[in-house]
PLY file of the C-alpha trace (Angstrom):
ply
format ascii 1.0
element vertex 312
property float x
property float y
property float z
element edge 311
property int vertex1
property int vertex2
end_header
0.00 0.00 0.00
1.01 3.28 -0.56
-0.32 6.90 0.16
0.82 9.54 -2.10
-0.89 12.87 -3.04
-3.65 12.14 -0.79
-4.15 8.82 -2.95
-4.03 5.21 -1.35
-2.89 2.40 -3.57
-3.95 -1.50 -3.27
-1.93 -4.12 -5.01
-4.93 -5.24 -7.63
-4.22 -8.56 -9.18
-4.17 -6.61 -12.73
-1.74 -4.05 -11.54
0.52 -6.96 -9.88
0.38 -9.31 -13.21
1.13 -5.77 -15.36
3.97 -4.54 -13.62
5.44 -8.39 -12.79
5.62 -8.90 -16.69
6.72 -5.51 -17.90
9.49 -6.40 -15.13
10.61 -9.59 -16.37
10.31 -8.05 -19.86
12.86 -5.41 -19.02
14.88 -7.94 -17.76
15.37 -9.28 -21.42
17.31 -6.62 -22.61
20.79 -7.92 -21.47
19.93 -10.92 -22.74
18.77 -10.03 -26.37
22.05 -7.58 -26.29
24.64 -10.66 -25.40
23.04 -12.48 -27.92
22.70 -10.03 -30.76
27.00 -9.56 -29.73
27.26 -13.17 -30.12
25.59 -13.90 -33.21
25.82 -11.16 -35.20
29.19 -9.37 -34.36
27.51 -6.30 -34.40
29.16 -3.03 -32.30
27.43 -1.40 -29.70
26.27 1.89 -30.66
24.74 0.15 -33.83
22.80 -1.72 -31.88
21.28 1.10 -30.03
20.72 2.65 -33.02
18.53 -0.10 -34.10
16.96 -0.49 -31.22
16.23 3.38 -31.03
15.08 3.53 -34.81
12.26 0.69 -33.75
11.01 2.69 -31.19
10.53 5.87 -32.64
7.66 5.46 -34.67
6.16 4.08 -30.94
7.04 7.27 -29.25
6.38 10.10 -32.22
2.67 8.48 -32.02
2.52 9.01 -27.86
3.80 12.44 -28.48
1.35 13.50 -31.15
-1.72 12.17 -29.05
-0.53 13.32 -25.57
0.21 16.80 -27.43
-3.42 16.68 -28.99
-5.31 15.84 -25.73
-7.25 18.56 -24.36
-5.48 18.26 -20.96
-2.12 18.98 -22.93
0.27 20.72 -20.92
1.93 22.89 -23.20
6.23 23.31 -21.92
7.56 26.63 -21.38
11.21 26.69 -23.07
12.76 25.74 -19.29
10.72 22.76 -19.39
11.37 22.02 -23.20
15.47 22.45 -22.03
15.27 20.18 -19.04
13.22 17.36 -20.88
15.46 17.11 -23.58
18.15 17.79 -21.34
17.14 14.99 -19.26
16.72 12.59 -22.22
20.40 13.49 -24.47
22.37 13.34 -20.96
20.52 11.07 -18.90
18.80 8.05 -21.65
21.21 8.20 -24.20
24.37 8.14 -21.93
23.07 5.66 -19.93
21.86 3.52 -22.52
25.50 4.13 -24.96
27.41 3.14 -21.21
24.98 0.13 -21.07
25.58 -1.82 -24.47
29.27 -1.11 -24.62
29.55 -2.44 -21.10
27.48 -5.36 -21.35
30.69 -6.43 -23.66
32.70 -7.17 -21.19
30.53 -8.50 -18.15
27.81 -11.16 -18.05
24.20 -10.76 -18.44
23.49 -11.17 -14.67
26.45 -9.03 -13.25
25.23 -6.00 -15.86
21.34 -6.24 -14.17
22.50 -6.28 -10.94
24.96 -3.25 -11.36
21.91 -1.30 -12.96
19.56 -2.18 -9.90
21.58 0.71 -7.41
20.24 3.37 -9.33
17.75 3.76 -6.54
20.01 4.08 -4.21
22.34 6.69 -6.65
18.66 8.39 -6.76
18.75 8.54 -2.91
22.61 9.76 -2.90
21.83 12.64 -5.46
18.66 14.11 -3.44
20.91 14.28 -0.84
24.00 15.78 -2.17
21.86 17.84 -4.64
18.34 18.71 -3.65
20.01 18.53 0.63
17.03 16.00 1.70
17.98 14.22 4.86
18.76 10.55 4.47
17.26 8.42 7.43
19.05 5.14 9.09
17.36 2.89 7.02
19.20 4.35 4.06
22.15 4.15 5.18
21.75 0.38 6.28
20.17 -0.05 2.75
23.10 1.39 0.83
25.55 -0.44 3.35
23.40 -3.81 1.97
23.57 -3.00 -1.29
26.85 -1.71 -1.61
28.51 -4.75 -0.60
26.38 -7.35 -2.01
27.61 -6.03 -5.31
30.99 -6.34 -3.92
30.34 -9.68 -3.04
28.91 -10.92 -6.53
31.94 -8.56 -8.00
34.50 -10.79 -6.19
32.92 -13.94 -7.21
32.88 -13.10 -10.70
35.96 -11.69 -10.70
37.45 -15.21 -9.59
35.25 -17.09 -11.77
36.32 -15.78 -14.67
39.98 -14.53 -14.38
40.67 -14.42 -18.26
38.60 -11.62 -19.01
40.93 -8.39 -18.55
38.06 -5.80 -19.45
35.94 -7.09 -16.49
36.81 -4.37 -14.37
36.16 -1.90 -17.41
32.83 -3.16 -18.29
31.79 -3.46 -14.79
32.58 0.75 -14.47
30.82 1.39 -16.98
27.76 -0.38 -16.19
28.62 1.31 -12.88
27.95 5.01 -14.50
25.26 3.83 -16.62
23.56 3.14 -13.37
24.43 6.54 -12.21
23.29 8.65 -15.29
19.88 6.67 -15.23
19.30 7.25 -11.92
19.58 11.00 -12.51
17.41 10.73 -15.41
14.68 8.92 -13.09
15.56 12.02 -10.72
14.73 14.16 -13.12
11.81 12.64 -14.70
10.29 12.56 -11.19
10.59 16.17 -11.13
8.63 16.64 -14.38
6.11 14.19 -14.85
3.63 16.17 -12.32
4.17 18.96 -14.09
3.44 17.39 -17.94
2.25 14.48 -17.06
4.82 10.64 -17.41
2.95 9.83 -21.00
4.72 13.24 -23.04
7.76 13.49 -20.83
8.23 9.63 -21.19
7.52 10.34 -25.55
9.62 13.83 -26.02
12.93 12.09 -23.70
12.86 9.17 -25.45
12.64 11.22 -28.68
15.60 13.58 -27.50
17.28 10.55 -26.52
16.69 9.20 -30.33
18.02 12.01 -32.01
21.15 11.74 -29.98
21.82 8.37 -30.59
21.54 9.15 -34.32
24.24 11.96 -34.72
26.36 9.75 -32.45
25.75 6.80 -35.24
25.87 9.62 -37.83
29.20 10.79 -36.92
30.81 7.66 -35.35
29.08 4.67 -37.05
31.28 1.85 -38.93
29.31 1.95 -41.91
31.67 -0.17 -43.76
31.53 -3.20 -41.51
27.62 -2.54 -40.99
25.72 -5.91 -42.35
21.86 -5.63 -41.94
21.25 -8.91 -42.23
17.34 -10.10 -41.39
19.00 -11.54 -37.94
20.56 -7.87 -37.14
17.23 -6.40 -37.38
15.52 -8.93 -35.89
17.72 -8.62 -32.66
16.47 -4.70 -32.73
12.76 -5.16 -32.99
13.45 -7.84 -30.04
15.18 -4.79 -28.21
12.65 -2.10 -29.32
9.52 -4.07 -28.92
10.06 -6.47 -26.04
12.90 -4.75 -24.08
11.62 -1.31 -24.65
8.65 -0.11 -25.70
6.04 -2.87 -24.12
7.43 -2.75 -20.87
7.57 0.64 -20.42
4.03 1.35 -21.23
3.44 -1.87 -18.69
5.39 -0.29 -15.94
3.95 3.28 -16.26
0.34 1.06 -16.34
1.33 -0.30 -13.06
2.02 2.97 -11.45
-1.28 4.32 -11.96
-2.76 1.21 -10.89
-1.11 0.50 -7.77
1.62 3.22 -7.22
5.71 3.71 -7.57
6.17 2.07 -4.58
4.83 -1.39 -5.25
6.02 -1.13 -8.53
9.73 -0.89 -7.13
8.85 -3.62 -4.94
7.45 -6.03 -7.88
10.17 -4.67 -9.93
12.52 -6.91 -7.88
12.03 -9.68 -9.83
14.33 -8.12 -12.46
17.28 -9.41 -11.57
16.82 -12.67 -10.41
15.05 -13.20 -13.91
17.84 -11.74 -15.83
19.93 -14.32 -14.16
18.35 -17.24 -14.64
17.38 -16.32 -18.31
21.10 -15.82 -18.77
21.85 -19.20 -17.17
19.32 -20.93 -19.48
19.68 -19.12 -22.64
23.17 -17.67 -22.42
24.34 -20.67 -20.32
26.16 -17.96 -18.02
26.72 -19.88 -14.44
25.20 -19.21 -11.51
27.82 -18.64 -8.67
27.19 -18.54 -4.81
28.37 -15.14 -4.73
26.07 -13.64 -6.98
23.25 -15.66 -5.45
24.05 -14.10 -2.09
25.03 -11.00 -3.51
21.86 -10.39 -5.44
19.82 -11.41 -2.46
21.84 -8.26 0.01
21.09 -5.90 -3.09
17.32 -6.68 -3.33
17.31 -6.47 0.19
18.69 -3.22 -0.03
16.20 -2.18 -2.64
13.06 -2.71 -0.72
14.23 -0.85 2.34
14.43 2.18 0.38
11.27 1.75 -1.26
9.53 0.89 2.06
11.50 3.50 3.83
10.26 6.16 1.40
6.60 4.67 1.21
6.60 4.71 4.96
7.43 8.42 4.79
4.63 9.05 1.61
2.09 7.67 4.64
3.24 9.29 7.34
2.55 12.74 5.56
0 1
1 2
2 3
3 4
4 5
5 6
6 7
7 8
8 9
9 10
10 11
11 12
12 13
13 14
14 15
15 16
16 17
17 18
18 19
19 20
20 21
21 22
22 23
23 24
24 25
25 26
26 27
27 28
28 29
29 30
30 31
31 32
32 33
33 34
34 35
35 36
36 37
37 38
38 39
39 40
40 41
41 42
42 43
43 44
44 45
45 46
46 47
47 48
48 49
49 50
50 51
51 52
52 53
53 54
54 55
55 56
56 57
57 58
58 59
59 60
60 61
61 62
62 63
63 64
64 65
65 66
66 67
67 68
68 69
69 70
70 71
71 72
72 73
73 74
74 75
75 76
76 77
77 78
78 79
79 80
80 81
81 82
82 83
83 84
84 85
85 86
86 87
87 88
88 89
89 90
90 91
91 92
92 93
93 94
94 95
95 96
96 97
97 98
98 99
99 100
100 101
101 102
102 103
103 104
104 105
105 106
106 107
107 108
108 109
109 110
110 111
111 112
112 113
113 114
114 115
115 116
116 117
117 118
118 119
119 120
120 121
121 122
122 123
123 124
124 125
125 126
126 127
127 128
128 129
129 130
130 131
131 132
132 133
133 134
134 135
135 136
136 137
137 138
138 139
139 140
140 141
141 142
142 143
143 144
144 145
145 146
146 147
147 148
148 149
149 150
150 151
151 152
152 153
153 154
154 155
155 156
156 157
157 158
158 159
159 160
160 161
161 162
162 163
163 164
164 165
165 166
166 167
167 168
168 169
169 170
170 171
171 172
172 173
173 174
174 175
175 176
176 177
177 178
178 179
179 180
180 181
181 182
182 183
183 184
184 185
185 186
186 187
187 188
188 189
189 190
190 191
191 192
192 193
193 194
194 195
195 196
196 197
197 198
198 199
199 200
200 201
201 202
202 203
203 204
204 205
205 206
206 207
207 208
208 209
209 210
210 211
211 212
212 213
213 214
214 215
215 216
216 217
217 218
218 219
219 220
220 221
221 222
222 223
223 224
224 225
225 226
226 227
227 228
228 229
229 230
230 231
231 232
232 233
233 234
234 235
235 236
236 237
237 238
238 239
239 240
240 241
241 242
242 243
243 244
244 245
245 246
246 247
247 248
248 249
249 250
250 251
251 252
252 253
253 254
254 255
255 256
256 257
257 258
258 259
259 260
260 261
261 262
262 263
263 264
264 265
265 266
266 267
267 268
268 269
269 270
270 271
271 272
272 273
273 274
274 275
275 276
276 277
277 278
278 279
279 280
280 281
281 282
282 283
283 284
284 285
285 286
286 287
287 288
288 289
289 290
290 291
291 292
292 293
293 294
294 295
295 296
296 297
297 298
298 299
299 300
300 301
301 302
302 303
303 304
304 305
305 306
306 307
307 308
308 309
309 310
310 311
């Protein structure tokens, strides 16, 4: 339950189902990515590209309906600089940071990297915005901090031949970081414009980014687009991208941020066993008990902060 804006949420069975499969389908992303790298030799950023080029018609037609709605909020141009602010610096970066990582470190060590960016949210309101952060943060961060630690050691001795490890792991580290200020951000604008058009003109911003990067940067000489390449980026537009975010934002309004961070736990347990059955990645006791101290983590933050929501 959760008490926000005067509103109290119930977990409905629809809500739960929603946000439990647009959670698993994020959770597909790595996986479609190490595959697409495996089977098609294809480079990260045209990967993204093709993944960003499959979603655009998806978010152009949320932006034209949200923009012709009668409850349209129209953006002043500080609004219009912080959106696509938010979505060139925060989406793209993260995302670019993401794929080239996921290189260099398994499925299930890249998913649970990504899943501090609550607590990299928490960090920033406090160095940024000054808002206090209780004991049960700290003991959350302390939890989190070192179960990725944990999993990173394992890992680390499982597989001792891979020299870019430590590289891929960073940079999954600041992808983490630059999406959590993007979810920072986006939490700052979506009750002013609403999530549908901030969601549509980021992720557009975020497009347009990713193409002058592929523009200017792109191997178009070793570029193949073979039906297998493209099929790997409708997997990544469609199921890793487009359906689950609708799904998750669907979840929201049915049963509130909190829950959904709470359901959204799933993520990466079901990255790693995906990766162990489709990948054939191993499973390791480290990561198992690593992964179980950063979920941990997780949900005292999120029941931390819906225990505040209440209390107001």
């Amino acid at each position: 339950m959760e008490m926000a804006t005067g509103k109290t949420y119930k977990i409905s069975l629809a809500g739960f189902i929603i946000t439990l499969t647009g959670s698993i389908f994020f959770s597909t992303k790595a996986i479609i990515i190490k595959k697409a790298f495996a089977d098609t030799q294809v480079d990260a950023l045209t990967l993204l590209a093709l993944r960003m080029i499959f979603s655009l018609p998806f978010y152009l037609a949320a932006a034209f309906v949200t923009s012709a709605q009668k409850t349209n909020v129209r953006m002043n141009a500080k609004q219009w600089l912080f959106v696509l602010s938010l979505g060139i610096f925060g989406y793209y970066i993260s995302s670019l940071l993401d794929f080239v990582g996921l290189k260099f470190v398994s499925a299930g060590m890249e998913r649970l990297i990504l899943f501090l960016y609550p607590t990299f949210a928490v960090l920033i309101n406090v160095i940024v915005f000054k808002v206090k952060m209780s004991r049960m943060q700290k003991w959350a961060l302390a939890l989190t901090y070192a179960g990725i630690l944990i999993a990173f050691v394992g890992e680390l001795n499982l597989d001792v031949t891979n020299q870019n490890f430590a590289w891929g792991s960073f940079l999954i580290f600041l992808c983490a970081v630059t999406y959590s200020i993007y979810l920072v951000g986006s939490g700052r604008m979506i009750p002013q414009i609403g999530a549908t058009k901030f969601t549509a003109y980021a992720m557009l911003a975020s497009t347009a980014g990713i193409m002058i990067h592929f523009a200017v940067k792109g191997n178009f000489e070793k570029i193949h687009f073979s039906n297998h390449l493209l099929y790997y980026g409708l997997l990544l537009a469609v199921i890793a991208t487009v359906i689950p975010s609708f799904m998750i934002s669907d979840g929201m309004r049915r049963i509130g941020s909190n829950n959904v961070a709470i359901i959204s736990s799933i993520g990466p347990v079901a990255t790693i066993l995906q990766a162990n059955f489709i990948l054939g990645e191993k499973i390791f006791p480290e990561q198992i008990f690593g992964t179980i101290l950063v979920i941990a983590g997780v949900l005292l933050i999120g029941w931390d902060r819906g225990k505040k929501l209440a209390l107001k």
